[in-house]
N, C-alpha and C positions, 0 to 999 in steps of 0.2 A: 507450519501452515504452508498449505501451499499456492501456485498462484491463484489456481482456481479461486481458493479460499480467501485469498487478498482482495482477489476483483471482483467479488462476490460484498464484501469488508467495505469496499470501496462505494460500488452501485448503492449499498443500502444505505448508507451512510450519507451518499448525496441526495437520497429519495427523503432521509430524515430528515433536512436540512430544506429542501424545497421540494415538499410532497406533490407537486404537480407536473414530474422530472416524469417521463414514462422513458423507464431503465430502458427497455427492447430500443431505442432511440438512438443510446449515449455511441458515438462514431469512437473508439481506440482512439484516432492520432489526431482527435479536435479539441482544440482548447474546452475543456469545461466552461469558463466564464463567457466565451461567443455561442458555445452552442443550446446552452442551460439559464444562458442569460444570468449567469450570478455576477451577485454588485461581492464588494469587496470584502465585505463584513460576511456574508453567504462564503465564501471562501475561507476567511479565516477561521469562522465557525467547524468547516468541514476539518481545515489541518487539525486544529483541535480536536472534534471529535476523533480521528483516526488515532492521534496521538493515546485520548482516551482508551479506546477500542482495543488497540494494537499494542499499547505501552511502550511504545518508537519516540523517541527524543524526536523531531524537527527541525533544526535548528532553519531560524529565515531565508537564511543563503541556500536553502534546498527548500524552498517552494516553487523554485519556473521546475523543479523534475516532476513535480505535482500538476503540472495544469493539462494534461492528458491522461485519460484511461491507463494506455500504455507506459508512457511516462508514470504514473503512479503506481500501478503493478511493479513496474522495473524498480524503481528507489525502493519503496517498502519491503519488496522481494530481497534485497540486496542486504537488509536490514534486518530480515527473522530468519530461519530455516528454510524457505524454500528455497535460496541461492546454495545452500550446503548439499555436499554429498549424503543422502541418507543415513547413513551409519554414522559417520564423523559427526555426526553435531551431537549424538549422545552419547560417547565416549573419548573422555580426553584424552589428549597423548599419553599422560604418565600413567594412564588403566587400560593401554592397550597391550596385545600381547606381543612380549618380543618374539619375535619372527625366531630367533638365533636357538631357543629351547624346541 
C-alpha cells in the first residue's frame, strides 16, 4: 500500500469514527484529539479500527506516533510495504537471482 493509500486508510476511518470530521479540514502535523475534538474512547475506537483495516498489530506504547495525520502515515507506513523498496518486498532473498550466474 502506499502512503497515499494509508492516509487516505486513515482520513476515512476517522470520518467512520466521528462522521461530522470534514476530512478537507484534518491539518498533517495537529493532534487529532485538539483538532477533531475526539475524547478517548473516539480514539481508541480509531487504533482499533486501523488495526482492523490494515491488519498492523499496535502495540499502546505506539499510540503518541498516531496522534497526527503525518505521524500516522509515517508508523503505519513503516509497518506495510510502502516503506519497502518496490521489488524487495515481493521477492525474498533466497528467490532472488545470484548476480555471480
Amino acid at each position: 500500500m502506499t502512503t497515499e493509500g494509508i492516509k487516505n486508510v486513515i482520513v476515512d476511518t476517522l470520518t467512520r469514527i466521528a462522521p461530522e470530521i470534514d476530512s478537507a479540514s484534518i491539518e498533517p502535523g495537529v493532534n487529532f484529539r485538539d483538532q477533531l475534538d475526539l475524547d478517548s474512547m473516539d480514539f481508541l475506537n480509531f487504533v482499533l479500527a486501523l488495526h482492523d483495516r490494515l491488519g498492523i498489530e499496535i502495540p499502546e506504547v505506539d499510540y503518541p506516533r498516531l496522534y497526527t495525520l503525518d505521524g500516522a502515515v509515517a508508523y503505519l507506513a513503516s509497518k506495510t510495504d510502502a516503506s519497502r523498496p518496490e521489488h524487495a518486498e515481493s521477492v525474498a532473498p533466497s528467490q532472488r537471482a545470484d548476480p555471480r550466474t
